[in-house]
N, C-alpha and C positions, 0 to 999 in steps of 0.2 A: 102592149108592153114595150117598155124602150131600154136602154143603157143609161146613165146617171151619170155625170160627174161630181163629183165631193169636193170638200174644204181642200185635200191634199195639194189640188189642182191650183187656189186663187195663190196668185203673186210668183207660178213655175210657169205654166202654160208650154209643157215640155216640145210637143206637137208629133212626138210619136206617134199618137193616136191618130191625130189627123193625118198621117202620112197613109197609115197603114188600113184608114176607111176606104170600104169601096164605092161608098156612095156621096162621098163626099158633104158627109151631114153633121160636123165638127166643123162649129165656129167659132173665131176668138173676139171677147169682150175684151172691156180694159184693162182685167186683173186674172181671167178665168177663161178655161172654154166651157162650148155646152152642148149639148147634144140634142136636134133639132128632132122631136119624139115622132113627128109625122114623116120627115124621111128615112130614119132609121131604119132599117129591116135586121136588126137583130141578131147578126152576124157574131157577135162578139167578138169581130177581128183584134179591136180597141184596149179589149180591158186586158190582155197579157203584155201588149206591149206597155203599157202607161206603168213607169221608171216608179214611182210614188205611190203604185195601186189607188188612184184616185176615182175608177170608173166602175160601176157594179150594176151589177143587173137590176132592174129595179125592184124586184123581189126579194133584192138581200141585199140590199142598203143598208148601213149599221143605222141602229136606232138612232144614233147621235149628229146623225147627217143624213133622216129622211126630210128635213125642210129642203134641202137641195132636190129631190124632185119637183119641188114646186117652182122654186128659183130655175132650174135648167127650161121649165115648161112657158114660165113669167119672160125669162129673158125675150122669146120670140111675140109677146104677145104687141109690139111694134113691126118687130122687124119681118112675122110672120113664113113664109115657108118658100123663100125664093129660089128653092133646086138647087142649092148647092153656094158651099161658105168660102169655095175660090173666086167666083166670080164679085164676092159681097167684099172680100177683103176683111180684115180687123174693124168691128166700130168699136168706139170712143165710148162707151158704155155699157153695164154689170149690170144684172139683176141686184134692186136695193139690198138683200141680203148680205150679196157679196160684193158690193159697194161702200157696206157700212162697217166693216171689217177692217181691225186696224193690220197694218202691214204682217203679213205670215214670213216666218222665219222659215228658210231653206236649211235640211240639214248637207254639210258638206261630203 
């Protein structure tokens, strides 16, 4: 079992989350982050701090944004599980889900 990012996340990418991981398994794409499901260890350090509630267990993921399980799992099936998302930096590309997404509005 992992942690999940959701819709809440594309086009904020606050990085609370990523601050507050201790394993450093939050990486950011070009609109979204994701949560790297083989380095997780399930902490749930992540999901109280994320400003937007965009991170959920994967067990209770709202039905309306269980395709983001597959997108956060998709994301890595290039980039695959290189120990940590400081050293990888930001890439230049979304899982097509969250690729295909016209711009998400921020509430202020």
């Amino acid at each position: 079992m992992t942690y999940v990012i959701a819709l809440p996340c594309v086009d904020l990418k606050d990085r609370a989350c990523v601050d507050e991981c201790p394993v450093d398994c939050i990486y950011e794409g070009g609109r979204s982050l994701y949560i790297q499901p083989e380095e997780c260890i399930d902490c749930g350090a992540c999901e109280p701090v994320c400003p937007v509630e965009a991170i959920f267990y994967e067990d209770d993921l709202p039905e309306q944004w269980k395709d983001y399980q597959a997108a956060n799992e998709g994301f890595f099936d290039t980039l695959g599980s290189p120990g940590g998302a400081f050293k990888v930096g930001a890439v230049p590309y979304d899982h097509p889900l969250v690729a295909a997404l016209p711009p998400q509005e921020q509430a202020s």
